[in-house]
N, C-alpha and C positions, 0 to 999 in steps of 0.2 A: 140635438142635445149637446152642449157642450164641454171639453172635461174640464173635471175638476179631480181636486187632488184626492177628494175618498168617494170611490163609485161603487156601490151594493149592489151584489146579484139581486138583479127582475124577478126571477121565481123566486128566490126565496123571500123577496119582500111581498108578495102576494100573499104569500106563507104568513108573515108577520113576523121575519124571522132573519135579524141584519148579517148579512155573510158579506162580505168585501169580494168585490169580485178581480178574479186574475184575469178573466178574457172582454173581449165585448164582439160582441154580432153587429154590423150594419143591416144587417137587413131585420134582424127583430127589433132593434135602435134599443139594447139591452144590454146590461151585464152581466154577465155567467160567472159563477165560483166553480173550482176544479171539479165539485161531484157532477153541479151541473150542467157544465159544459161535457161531458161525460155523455150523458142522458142525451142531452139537446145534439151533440154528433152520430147518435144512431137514429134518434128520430126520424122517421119516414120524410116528415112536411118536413125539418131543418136542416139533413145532413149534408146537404146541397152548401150551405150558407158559409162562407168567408168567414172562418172567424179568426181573431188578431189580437193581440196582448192588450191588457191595458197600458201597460208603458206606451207602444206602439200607435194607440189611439191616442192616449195624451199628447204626443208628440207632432197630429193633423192639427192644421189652422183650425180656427175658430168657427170661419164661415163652411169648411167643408162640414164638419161635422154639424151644423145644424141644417146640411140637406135633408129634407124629407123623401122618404122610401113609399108613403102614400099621399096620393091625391090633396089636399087640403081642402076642396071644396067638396070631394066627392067620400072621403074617406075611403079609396079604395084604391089598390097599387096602380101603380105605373104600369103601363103593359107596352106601351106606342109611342112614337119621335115622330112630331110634323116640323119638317122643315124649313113649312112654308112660313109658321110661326115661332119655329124655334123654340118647339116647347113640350114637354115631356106629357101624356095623356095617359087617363086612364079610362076604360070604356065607356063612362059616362059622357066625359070632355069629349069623348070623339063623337056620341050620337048628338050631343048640344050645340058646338061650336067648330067642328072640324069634318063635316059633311061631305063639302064640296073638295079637301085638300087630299093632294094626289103626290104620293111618293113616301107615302106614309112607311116605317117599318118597324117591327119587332125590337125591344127592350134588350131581350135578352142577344138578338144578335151581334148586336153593336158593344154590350159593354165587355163583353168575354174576350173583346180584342182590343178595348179601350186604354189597357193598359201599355201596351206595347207599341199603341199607333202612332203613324207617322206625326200626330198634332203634337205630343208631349217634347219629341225631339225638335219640331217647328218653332216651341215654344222657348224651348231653351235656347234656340238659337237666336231667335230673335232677341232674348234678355242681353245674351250675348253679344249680338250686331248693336244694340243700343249702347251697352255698357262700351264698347269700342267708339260709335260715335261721339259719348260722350268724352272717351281720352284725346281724340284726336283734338276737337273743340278745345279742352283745356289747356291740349299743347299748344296751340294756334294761338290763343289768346292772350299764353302767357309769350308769346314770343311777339305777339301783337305789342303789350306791354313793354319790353324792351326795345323792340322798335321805335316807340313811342318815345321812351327816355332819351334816343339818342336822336330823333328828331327834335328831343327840346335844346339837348347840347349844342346841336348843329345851329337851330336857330338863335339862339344865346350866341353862339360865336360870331353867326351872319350881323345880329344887332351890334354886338360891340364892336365890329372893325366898323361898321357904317358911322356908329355914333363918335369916334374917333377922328372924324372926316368934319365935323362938324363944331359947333361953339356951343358954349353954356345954357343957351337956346332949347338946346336938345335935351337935357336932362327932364322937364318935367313928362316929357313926348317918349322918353325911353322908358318910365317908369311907368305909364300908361300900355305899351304895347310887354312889357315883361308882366304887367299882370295880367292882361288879357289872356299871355302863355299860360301863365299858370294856371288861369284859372278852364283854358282849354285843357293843358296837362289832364289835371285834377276832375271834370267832369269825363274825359272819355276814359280814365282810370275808373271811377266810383263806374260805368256803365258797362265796362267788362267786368269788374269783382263782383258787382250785381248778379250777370251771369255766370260766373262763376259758384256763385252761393245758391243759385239755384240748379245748377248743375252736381253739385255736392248734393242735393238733398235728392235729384234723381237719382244719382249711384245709392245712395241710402234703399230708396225706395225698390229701385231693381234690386239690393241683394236679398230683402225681405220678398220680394216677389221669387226670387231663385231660390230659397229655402222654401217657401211655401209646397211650388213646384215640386219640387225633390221629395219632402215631406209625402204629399200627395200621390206621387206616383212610387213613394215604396210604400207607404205605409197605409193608404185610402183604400177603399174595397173596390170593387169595378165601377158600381153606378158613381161613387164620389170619384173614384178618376175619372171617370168617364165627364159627369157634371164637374167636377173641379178644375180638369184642364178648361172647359166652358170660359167657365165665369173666372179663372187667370188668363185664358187668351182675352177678354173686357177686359182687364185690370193693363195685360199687356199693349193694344192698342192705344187704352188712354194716355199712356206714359210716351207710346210711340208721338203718338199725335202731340201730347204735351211740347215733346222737342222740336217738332214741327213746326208750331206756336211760334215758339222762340225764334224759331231760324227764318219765319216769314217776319215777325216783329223786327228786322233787320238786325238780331242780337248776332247773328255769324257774322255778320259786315266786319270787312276790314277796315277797323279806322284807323287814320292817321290824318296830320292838319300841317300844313303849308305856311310859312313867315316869308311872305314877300316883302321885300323893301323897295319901296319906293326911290325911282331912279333919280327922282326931280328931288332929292332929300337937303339938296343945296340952295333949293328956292323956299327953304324953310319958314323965312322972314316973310315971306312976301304972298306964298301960293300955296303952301302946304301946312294941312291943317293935321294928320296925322302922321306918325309915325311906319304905319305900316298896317296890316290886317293879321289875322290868323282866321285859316279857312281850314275845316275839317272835311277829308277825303274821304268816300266810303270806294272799297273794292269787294266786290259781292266776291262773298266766299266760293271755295270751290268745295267746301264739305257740303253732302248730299244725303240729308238724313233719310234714310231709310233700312229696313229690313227684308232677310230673303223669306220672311213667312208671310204670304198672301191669305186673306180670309178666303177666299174664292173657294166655293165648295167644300166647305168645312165639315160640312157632316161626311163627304167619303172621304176626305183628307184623313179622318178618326179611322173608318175602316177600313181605307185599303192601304197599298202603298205607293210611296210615287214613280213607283217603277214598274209599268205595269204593259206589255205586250198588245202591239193593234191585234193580235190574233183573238186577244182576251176578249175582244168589246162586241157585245151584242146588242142587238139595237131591236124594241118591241112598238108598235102601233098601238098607242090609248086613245088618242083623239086627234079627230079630223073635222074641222071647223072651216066656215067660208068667212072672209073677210066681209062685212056688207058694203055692197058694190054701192055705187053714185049713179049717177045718170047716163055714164057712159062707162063703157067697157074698163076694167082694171089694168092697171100697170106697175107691179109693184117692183120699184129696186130696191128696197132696203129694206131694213126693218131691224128692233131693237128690243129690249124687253127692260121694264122699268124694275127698280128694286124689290119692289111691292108687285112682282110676277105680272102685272098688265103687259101688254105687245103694244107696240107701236109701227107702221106700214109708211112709207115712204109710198104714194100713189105718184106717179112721174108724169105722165104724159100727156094724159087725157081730163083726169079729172082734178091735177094740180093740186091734193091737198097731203093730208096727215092724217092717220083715222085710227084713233086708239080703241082696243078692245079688252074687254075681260076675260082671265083666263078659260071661260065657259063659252068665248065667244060672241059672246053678247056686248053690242058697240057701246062704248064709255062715252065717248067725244071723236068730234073733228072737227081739225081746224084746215079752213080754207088760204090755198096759197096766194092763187093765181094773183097777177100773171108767172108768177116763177114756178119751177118745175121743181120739186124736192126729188135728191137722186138717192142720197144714203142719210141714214138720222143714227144718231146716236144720243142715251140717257147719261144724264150728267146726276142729277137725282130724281125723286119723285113725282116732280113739277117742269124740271127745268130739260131741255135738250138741245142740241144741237145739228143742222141739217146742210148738209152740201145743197147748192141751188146746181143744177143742168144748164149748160151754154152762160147762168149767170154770172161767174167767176168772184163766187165770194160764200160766205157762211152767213148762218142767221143762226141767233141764239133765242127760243122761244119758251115763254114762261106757258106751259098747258094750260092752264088754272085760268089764267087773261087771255089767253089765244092772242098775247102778242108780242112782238119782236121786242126784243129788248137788248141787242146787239147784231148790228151787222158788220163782218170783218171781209174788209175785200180781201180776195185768196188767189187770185189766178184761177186756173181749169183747175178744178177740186173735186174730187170721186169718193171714195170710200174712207170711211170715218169711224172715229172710237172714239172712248174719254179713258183715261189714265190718271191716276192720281193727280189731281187738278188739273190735268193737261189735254187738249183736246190735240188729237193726232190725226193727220186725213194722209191722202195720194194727192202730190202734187204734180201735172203732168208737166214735162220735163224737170222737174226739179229732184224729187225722188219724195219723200218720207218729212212731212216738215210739222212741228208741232205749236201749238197756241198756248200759251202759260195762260187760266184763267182770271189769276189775281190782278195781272196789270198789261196783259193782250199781247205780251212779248213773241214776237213767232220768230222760230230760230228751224235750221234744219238742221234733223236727224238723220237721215240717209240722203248721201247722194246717188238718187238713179233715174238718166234720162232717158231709160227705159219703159217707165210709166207709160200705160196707155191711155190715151185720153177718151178713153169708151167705160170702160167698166174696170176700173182696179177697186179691189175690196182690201179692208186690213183689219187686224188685232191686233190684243196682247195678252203677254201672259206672262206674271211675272216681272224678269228684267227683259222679255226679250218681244221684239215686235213681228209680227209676221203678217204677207200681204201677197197678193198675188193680179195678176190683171188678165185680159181677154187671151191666156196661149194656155200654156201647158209647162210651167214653173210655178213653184210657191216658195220663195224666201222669206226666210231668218237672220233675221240681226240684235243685238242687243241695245239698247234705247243709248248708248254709245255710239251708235252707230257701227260697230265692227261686226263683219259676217261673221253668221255662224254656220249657214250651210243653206244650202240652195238643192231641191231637189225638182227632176225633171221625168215624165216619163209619157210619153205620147201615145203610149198604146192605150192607157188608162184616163189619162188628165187632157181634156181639151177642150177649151172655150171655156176655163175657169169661171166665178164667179163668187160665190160666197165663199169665208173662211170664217173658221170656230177654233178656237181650241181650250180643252178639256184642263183639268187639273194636274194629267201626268203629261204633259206635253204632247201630247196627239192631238194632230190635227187634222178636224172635219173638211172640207171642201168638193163644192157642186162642181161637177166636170157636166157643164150643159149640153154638149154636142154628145156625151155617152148618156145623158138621164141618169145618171147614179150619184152617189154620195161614197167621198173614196178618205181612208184613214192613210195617213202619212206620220212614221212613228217619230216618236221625241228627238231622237238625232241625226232624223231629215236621211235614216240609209233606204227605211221600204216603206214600202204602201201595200193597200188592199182595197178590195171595194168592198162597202160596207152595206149599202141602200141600194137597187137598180131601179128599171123603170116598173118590173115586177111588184116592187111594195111601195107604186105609186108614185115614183120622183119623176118629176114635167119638168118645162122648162122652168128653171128658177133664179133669183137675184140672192135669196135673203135666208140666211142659216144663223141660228144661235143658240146657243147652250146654256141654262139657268137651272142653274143644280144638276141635276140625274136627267134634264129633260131637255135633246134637241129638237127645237121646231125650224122647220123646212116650210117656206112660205113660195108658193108657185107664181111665175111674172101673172097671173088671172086671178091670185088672191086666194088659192086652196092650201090652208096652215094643217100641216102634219105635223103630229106631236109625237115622240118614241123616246118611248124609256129607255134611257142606257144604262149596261149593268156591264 
C-alpha cells in the first residue's frame, strides 16, 4: 500500500468509523489511531509487530511499501527464503514448486538481523564507489577537453608556420585541413559532453538510490529492509553495470587527434594533393569501473558478518551422489558449478569429456572431447564455459546447448581456471597468473610466478583478490593488481594441494590430497585448521567448490559430497 497524505485507522474503518491514524504496522499493512494502537500493542497475536509513525512511513519509497507481507498466490504469510530461487515462500509455494531446493531457511531468522547486516553497509558503499567513479571520469574528461584545446592551438600553430613556407597555392588546402580540425575539435567535444550528460544523470540517479537506502534502513520494518535492501542491491547493480556499458562502449577512451603535415608540402604544385590529415588517438583509460560489494552469497552476506573466524565454520553431509561413469574408469580434475546450481566435471584422462549433472545427480548432458583431455572448466554463464586442454597448450570456450567449440585460444601449459567479471583467469606454467579479457581475447598477465607447477595448480577469486595454489604445500594471495597479499605455508597440514574455494568472509577451503582432508585457511592468510578428514569421506580429489551455503568435494573416481556450511 502506498502512502498518501490522509491514511485512516484499519479497525476503525471496519467499524465504519474515519479516525486518522498516527501509527501504521507492516505487518497488518494497516493504520492504527492512538486508542488503537493501544489495544493492538497488548494484543497476544500483535504485540510482537514493529510499529512506526506515519510520518516515518510516509517517508519509505514507494516500491518498499507496496511489499507484500502474504503470499499473493497462496494468501498466506511468508514463513521461508529459497535461495536457490530467490524467492520468499510461504507453505504452500514450498509443497508446489520448491520440493527438491536445499538450504532453505526461516523468515523470521533472517529479518531480525536484516537491519543491521553487512548488505545495507555493502550497499552504501558501493553507491559510494560509483558516485566516486563517476568523479574521477568527469575529471578526466574534462581535462581530456583541455588537452584537446591545446592540441588544436598547437596544430593551428604547426599549419601556419608550414603555410608561411609556401605560395598562394596553399590557401584553399589550408582552409580544407582547418576545417577538417575543427570539425575533429567539435565531434570528439559533443562525444565527451555526451558522457558527460549521461554521467550527470547517473549521479542524479545514485542520490535517489542513497535516500532510498537510508530511508529504508531507518524507517522500513525488518521484512522491508530485509526485502528492500534486495530489490536496491538490483537497482544498484544496474547502475553499476550501466557504467560498465559506457566504459566498454570506449566512452573512457582517451581521445585526442594528431595534425601531421606533410613533408613533401613544397611539391604542392606537382604531387600533393592535400594539406595534411587529422587522425584521432584513443589511449584506453586507466579508470576501472567497479565496486567493493560482490553479489557472491548474498543471502549470508545479509546475515552474518564478514568477519567471521575458521573456528566458526562447520561443515554438515546432505548428499553424496556419483557422477555417472562412461566406459571407462573416471578421472575427474576439475569441476564447476553453473549459475542455475547444475555441476559440471572435467573427466581428463580416460574418458576425454565434460559431463554435466543436476543438482540430484541425475546426468543433464555430455559433451565429448577427445582427442583432447579437459583438465579444469570453469562457468562463464548458463550455457557458455570455459576449459584448460592437458599436454594441449590452449583454452576452448564451449557453447553447452551446441556441444561446440566456439573459441580456441592458444595459452601455453595451462592448469586451473576461473572466470571473473568478464575475464577468464587460469595458471600459466612458468609464467604465473595470466588473465583473458572476454570482449576482444586480450591476454595480459596478472601475476608473475615461475613457480607454477605444470601438474596440478588450481585458482580463484574473490572479490579484488585472486588466490591459487599448485602440487606442494603453499596457497597465495594477491590482488588482481598483482601485489601480494600473503602467502601461507604449513606442511604438517597442507601437502599435495589441489583444489581451492573461497567463501564470502575470505576463508579458504582447500584439499591437501596426500592428508585426505579438507583444511580452512583464515582471511589474512595467519592460520589454518582441518575442516573435513578422511573420516567424513574425503579420497583422493581435484575439484572443490562453494555455491551458496553448499561445498561440493568431487573425488579424482567421481564421488560428489555435498556439506552444508554454517
Amino acid at each position: 500500500m502506498a502512502a498518501s497524505n490522509v491514511i485512516l485507522c484499519g479497525i476503525c474503518d471496519t467499524q465504519h468509523v474515519s479516525n486518522v491514524a498516527n501509527y501504521w504496522c507492516p505487518e497488518c499493512d494497516e493504520g492504527l489511531c492512538s486508542p488503537c494502537k493501544k489495544y493492538h500493542s497488548v494484543s497476544k497475536a500483535s504485540r510482537q509487530h514493529g510499529i512506526i509513525s506515519i510520518d516515518d512511513y510516509k517517508k519509505l519509497p514507494a516500491e518498499i511499501c507496496k511489499i507484500e507481507q502474504n503470499c499473493t498466490n497462496h494468501d498466506k504469510k511468508f514463513q521461508m527464503f529459497c535461495p536457490r530461487h530467490d524467492q520468499l515462500c510461504c507453505i504452500m509455494c514450498i509443497s508446489e514448486n520448491h520440493k527438491e531446493c536445499t538450504g532453505m531457511f526461516l523468515i523470521d531468522d533472517v529479518i531480525k538481523s536484516s537491519r543491521s547486516s553487512t548488505l545495507f553497509d555493502s550497499l552504501e558503499k558501493s553507491l559510494k564507489d560509483i558516485q566516486e567513479n563517476i568523479k574521477r571520469v568527469v575529471k578526466t574528461r574534462k581535462a581530456n577537453i583541455d588537452e584537446i584545446k591545446q592540441q588544436h592551438l598547437q596544430s593551428l600553430n604547426d599549419i601556419k608556420e608550414t603555410r608561411t613556407k609556401v605560395n598562394y597555392r596553399l590557401d584553399e588546402l589550408e582552409k580544407n585541413i582547418i576545417d577538417d580540425l575543427n570539425t575533429t575539435e567539435t565531434q570528439l567535444k559533443l562525444k565527451i559532453e555526451s558522457l558527460l550528460d549521461k554521467l550527470s544523470q547517473k549521479m542524479t540517479t545514485i542520490e535517489l538510490l542513497k535516500t532510498n537506502l537510508m530511508s529504508v534502513k531507518q524507517h522500513g520494518s525488518d521484512l522491508q529492509a530485509f526485502i528492500g535492501s534486495k530489490m536496491l542491491e538490483k537497482d544498484v547493480t544496474g547502475e553499476l553495470k550501466c557504467i560498465q556499458n559506457l566504459s566498454e562502449d570506449d566512452g573512457f577512451s582517451q581521445l585526442s587527434f594528431k595534425c601531421q603535415i606533410d613533408h613533401k608540402i613544397l611539391d604542392i604544385l606537382s604531387k600533393i594533393t592535400a594539406f595534411g590529415s587529422i587522425q584521432i588517438e584513443k589511449n584506453k583509460s586507466l579508470i576501472v569501473i567497479g565496486v567493493g560489494h560482490e553479489k557472491q552469497a548474498q543471502i549470508f552476506t545479509a546475515i552474518q558478518s564478514r568477519s567471521r573466524s575458521i573456528d566458526d565454520v562447520t561443515a554438515l553431509m546432505i548428499r553424496d551422489v556419483k557422477v555417472p561413469a562412461g566406459q571407462s574408469k573416471m578421472c575427474i580434475t576439475g569441476s564447476s558449478v553453473f549459475p542455475d546450481g547444475r555441476m559440471i566435471f572435467a573427466d581428463c584422462y580416460f574418458n576425454k569429456k565434460l559431463v554435466i549433472i543436476q543438482s540430484d545427480g541425475s546426468l543433464d548432458s555430455e559433451i565429448p572431447l577427445s582427442p583432447f583431455c579437459p583438465f579444469d572448466v570453469t562457468c562463464i554463464d548458463n550455457k557458455t564455459i570455459a576449459v584448460t586442454i592437458f599436454y594441449g597448450n590452449k583454452i576452448q570456450i564451449i557453447d553447452t546447448k551446441t556441444k561446440q567449440v566456439t573459441k580456441t585460444i592458444n595459452t601455453g601449459c595451462s592448469r586451473g581456471i576461473t572466470y571473473r567479471q568478464g575475464q577468464i583467469i587460469f595458471c600459466a606454467q612458468g609464467k604465473g597468473i595470466v588473465g583473458i579479457q572476454m570482449s576482444n581475447y586480450k591476454v595480459c598477465t596478472l601475476v608473475k610466478d615461475n613457480t607454477i607447477s605444470n601438474d596440478s595448480s588450481f585458482i580463484t577469486t574473490s572479490g579484488e583478490n585472486i588466490y591459487y595454489t599448485d602440487y606442494g604445500s603453499t596457497v597465495k594471495c594477491y590482488n588482481v593488481k598483482g601485489d601480494n597479499c600473503w602467502e601461507y605455508k604449513n606442511e604438517s597440514i597442507l601437502s599435495g594441494l589441489r583444489g581451492i574455494a573461497v567463501d564470502q568472509h575470505g576463508i579458504v577451503y582447500v584439499i591437501s590430497n596426500k592428508n585426505k582432508c579438507v583444511v580452512l585457511i583464515s582471511a589474512d592468510g595467519e592460520n589454518s585448521r582441518t575442516l573435513l578428514t578422511a573420516k567424513d569421506g574425503i579420497q583422493d580429489s581435484y575439484g572443490i567448490r562453494l555455491y551458496a551455503n553448499k561445498l561440493n568435494i568431487v573425488s579424482f573416481t567421481g564421488q560428489v559430497l555435498q556439506f552444508n556450511i554454517a
